[in-house]
N, C-alpha and C positions, 0 to 999 in steps of 0.2 A: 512472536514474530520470529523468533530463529526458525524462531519463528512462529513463535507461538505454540508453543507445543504444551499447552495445559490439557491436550486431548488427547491419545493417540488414535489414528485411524480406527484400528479396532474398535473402539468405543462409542464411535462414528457412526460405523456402519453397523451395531448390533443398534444405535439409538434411533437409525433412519425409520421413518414413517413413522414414531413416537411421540416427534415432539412438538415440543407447543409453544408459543409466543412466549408465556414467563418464563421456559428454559433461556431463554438467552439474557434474563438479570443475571443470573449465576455462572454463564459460560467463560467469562474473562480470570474467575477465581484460578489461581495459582500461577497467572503467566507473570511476566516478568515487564510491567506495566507503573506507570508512575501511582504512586497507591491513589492519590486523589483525582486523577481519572479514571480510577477503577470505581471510587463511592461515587461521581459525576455518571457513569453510565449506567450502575443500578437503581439510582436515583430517578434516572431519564424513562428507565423500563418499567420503574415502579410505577411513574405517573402514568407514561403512556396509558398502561393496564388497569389504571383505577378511576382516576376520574376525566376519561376522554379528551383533552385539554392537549392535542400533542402537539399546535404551535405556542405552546406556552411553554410546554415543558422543554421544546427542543430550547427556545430561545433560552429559558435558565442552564437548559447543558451548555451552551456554546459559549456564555459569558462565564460560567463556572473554566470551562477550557479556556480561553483567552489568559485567564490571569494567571494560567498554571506555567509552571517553570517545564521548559523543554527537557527531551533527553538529553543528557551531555554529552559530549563529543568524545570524553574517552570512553564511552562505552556503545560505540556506533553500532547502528542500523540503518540500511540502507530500504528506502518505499523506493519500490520497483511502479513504475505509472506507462499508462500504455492505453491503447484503442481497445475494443471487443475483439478486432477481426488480429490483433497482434499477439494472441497469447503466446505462442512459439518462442518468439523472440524474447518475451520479456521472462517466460521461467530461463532461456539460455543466461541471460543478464544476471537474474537470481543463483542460477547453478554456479556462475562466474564468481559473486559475490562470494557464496557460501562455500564452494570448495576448493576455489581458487587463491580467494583471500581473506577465508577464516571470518566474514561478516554476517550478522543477521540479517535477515532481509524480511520485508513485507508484502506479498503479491497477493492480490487479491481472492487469487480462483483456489490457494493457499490457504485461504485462513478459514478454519470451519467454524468462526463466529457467522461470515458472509455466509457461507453455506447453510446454515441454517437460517439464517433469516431469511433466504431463499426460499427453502421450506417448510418452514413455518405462518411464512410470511409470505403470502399469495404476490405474483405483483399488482393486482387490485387492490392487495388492504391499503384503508387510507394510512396506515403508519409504515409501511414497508420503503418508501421513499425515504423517511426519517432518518429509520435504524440504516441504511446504507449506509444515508451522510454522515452519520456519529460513528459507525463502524469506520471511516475512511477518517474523520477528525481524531478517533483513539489511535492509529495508526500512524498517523500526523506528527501528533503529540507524541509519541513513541517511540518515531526514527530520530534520525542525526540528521541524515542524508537523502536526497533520491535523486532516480538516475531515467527519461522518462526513453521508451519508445518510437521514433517517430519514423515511417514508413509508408510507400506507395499504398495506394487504394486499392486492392485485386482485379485481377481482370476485366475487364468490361465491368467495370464501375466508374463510380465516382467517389473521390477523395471527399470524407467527411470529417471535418475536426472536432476534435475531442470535446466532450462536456468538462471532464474533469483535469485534462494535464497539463493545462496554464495554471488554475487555480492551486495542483499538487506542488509545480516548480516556484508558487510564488509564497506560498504557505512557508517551499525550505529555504529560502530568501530571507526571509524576516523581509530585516530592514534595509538590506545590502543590495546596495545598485549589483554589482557582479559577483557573485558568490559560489565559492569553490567548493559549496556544501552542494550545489545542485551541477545536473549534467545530462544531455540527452547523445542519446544515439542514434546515429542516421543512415539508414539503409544508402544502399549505394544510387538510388533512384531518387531518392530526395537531393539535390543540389540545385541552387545553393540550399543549406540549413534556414538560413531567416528565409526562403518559400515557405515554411510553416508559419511564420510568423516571428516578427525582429526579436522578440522578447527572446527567443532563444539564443540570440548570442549575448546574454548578460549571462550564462551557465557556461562552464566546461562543453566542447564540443568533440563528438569520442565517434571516428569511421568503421570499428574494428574491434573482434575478440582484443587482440592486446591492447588500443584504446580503453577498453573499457574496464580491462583489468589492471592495467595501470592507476587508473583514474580511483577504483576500491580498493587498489593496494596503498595507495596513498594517503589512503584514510585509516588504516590497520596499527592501533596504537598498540600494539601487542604484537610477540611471535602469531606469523601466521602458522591457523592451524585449520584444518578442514572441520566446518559449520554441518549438519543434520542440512539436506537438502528434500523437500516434501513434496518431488515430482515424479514423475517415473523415468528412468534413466539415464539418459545424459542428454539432454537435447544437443540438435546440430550448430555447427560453429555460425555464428553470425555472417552474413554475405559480405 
């Protein structure tokens, strides 16, 4: 999650169109992962791949994760949450994180677990839903923090709300009616914030590059130092 760098690109791209569904029991080895949701998700790939059973086995990963103890605070990571049509925005939020204020981050289009069960993982297989949801629960369980997205619908469209970025903000909630571990950021086209929905104002509410660097500098229990960012160049400053 700094990003997860148990892979580097190079490795990536010589193993593109190689690989196979059991490569992703092994693809979490070396990261920097709570160990016992490291043996919960090769467990989950083992079963998937053996004996067919994958709402059985999800349900044993996700009660194995439930009882597992969080990341800790002093050693933050921030999950970056966001729509399909927002990626821009949310690597600028991650590059902010990681080189602004020295924090690991988790973005999705980021993590070459996701990418290969991409795939590997047709989106017709019937387990290809699964491994998302557990790739985004190891993730979960992983961060300290996240900080979500929220933005206009494109042109001549319509506004679609997210599958997953209430359930990400409520996951870094716990049990905290208002909690200063979670935070969204709102394009200048979204006002008010609760138009996406009230629950976001129980989170940090951030208008702005310095908002929202603020907001991960605050959380930097360490000299800030510049984090490995796994994007390509700087993306542009938030509107």
């Amino acid at each position: 999650m700094s990003s997860f760098t148990w892979k580097r690109p190079r490795d990536l791209e010589i193993e593109q169109g190689r690989a196979t569904p059991q490569d992703l029991e092994t693809r979490y080895e070396g990261a920097d992962l709570e160990p016992a949701s490291l043996a919960a998700w090769r467990q989950l790939m083992e079963q998937l791949f053996s004996f067919g059973g994958p709402a059985v086995a999800f349900t044993d990963f996700l009660q194995t994760m439930q009882a597992l103890p969080g990341r800790p605070p002093s050693q933050p990571r921030v999950f970056v949450s966001h729509r399909m049509d927002d990626v821009l925005y949310a690597e600028r939020i991650a590059w902010l994180a990681s080189r602004k204020a020295g924090l690991e981050y988790w973005l999705d289009v980021h993590d070459p677990v996701l990418r290969l069960a991409s795939t590997a993982l047709p989106s017709g297989h019937p387990i290809y839903a699964i491994a998302v949801a557990a790739i985004i629960e190891m993730a979960l369980l992983n961060c300290t923090h996240v900080i979500a997205a929220h933005t206009p619908p494109p042109p001549n469209t319509s506004w679609r709300p997210s599958q997953w970025i209430p359930y990400e903000l409520a996951r870094a909630k716990t049990r905290s009616i208002i909690s200063r571990q979670a935070a969204g950021w709102f394009h200048p086209q979204v006002h008010p914030p609760e138009s996406r929905g009230e629950y976001v104002l129980l989170a940090d509410l951030c208008g702005s590059d310095t908002d929202v660097e603020q907001w991960l500098q605050s959380h930097a229990y360490r000299p800030i130092l510049a984090k490995a960012y796994h994007g390509a160049g700087t993306p542009n400053s938030l509107p």
